[in-house]
MARROVO-56562 format. One line per 3 residues: number of its first residue (from 1); their letters; for each residue x, y, z of C-alpha. Coordinates in Angstrom, 2 decimals. Layout:
<pts>
NUM	a	X Y Z  ...
</pts>
This chain:
<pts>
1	xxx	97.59 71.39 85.50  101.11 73.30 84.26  101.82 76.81 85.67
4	xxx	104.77 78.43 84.65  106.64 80.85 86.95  108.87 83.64 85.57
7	xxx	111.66 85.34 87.78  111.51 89.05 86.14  114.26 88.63 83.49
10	xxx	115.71 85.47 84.95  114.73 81.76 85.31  111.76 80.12 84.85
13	xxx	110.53 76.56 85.67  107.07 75.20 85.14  105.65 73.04 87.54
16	xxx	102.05 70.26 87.93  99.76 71.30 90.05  95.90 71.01 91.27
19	xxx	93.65 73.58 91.70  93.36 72.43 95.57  97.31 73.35 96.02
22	xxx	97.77 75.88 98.52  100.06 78.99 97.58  102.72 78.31 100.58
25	xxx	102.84 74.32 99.10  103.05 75.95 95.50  106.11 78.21 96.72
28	xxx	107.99 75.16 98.03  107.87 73.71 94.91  109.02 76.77 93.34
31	xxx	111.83 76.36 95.82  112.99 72.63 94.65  113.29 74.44 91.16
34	xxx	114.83 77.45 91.61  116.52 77.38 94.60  114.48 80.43 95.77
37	xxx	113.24 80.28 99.99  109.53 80.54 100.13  110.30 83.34 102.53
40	xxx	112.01 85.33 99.82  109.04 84.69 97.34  106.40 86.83 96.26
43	xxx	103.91 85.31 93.98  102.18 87.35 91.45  99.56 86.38 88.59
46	xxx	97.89 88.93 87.06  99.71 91.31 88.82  98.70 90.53 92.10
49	xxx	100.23 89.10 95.28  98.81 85.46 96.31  98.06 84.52 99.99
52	xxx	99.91 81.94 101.10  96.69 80.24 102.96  94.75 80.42 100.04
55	xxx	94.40 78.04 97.26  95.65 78.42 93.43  91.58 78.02 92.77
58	xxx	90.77 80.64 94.91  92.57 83.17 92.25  90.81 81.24 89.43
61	xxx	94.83 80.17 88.01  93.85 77.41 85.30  95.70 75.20 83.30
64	xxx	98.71 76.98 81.58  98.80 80.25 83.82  102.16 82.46 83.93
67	xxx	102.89 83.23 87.65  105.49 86.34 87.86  107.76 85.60 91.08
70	xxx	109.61 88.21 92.83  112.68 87.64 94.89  112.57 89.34 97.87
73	xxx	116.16 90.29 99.75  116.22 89.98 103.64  113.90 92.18 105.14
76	xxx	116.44 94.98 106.11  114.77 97.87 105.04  111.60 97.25 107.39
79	xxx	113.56 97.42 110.63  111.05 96.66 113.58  110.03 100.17 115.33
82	xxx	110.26 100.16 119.04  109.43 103.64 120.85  112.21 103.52 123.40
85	xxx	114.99 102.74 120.83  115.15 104.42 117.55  115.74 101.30 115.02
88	xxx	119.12 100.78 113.56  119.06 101.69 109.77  120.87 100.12 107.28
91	xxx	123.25 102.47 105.15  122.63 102.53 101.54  123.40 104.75 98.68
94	xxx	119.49 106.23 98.59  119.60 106.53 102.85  122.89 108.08 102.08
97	xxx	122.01 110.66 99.87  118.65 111.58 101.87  120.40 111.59 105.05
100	xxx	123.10 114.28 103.78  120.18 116.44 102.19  118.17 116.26 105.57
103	xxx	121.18 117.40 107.25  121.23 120.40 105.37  117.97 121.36 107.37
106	xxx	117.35 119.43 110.61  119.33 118.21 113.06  121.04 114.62 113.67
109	xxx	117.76 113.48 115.81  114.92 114.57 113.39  116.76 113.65 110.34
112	xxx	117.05 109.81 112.22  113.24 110.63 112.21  112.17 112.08 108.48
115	xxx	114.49 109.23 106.99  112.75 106.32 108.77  109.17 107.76 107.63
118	xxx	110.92 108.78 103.89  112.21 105.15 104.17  108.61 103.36 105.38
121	xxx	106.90 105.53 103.22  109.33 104.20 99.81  109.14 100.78 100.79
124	xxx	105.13 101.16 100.63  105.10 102.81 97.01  107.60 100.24 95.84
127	xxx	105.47 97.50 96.88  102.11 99.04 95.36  104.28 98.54 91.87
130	xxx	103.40 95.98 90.06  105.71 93.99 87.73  104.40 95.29 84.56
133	xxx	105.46 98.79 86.12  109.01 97.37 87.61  109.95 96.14 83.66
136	xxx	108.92 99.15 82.06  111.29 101.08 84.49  114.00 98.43 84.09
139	xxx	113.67 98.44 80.36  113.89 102.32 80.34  117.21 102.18 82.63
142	xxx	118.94 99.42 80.38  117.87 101.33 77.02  118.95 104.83 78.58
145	xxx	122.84 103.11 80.20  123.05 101.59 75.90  122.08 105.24 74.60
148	xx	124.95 106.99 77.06  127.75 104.38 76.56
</pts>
């Protein structure tokens, strides 16, 4: 069978498949294609993540399915938390801009604190989007940046 995978408003390849292919084996040839690590994929038909253990029957894809695939970046934001050392947070424009209003109220140690919960606590709610939700924003920023230049 022929799935087609779509990177959100980028490439798209389609590939032959069985039903008995496992997700992980699907992602590698993804990979071959668009030069994307399985690692740094995240599957999605119908809006939801697949499993890489499972099979493509196991989410009923047939014949002619459109798999969404989201490229994940390095894993930066998710820093692992030990208790004896606080974790080493990346500096970017959002951290930035939290960090200075936390400032405002707490001191250097709890705003270390609130920012790594703020952080954890984004990183969840982006992830519960799904990619119907991600175009509609992206397709409201790129129509708002055309209507202010």
């Amino acid at each position: 069978m022929k799935i087609n995978v779509k990177v959100l408003q980028g490439q798209e390849c389609t590939l032959e498949v069985t039903e008995e292919t496992n997700v992980l084996d699907f992602k590698k040839m993804v990979e071959k294609e668009l030069k994307v690590p399985p690692g740094n994929q995240k599957l999605l038909y119908m809006g939801k993540p697949l499993s890489d253990g499972n099979t493509l029957k196991e989410y009923s894809i047939k014949d002619g399915a459109k798999m969404n695939l989201v490229v994940k970046k390095v894993d930066e934001m998710n820093p692992v938390v030990s208790k004896e050392v606080p974790p080493v947070i990346p500096v970017t424009s959002l951290q930035e801009a939290v960090t200075a209003f936390l400032r405002k109220y707490y001191n250097e140690a709890d705003s270390k604190r609130v920012l790594l919960e703020f952080m954890t606590e984004f990183d969840r709610s982006l992830a519960a989007l799904s990619l119907d939700d991600i175009e509609r924003m992206a397709a409201t920023c790129m129509s708002d940046e055309k209507h202010t230049v």
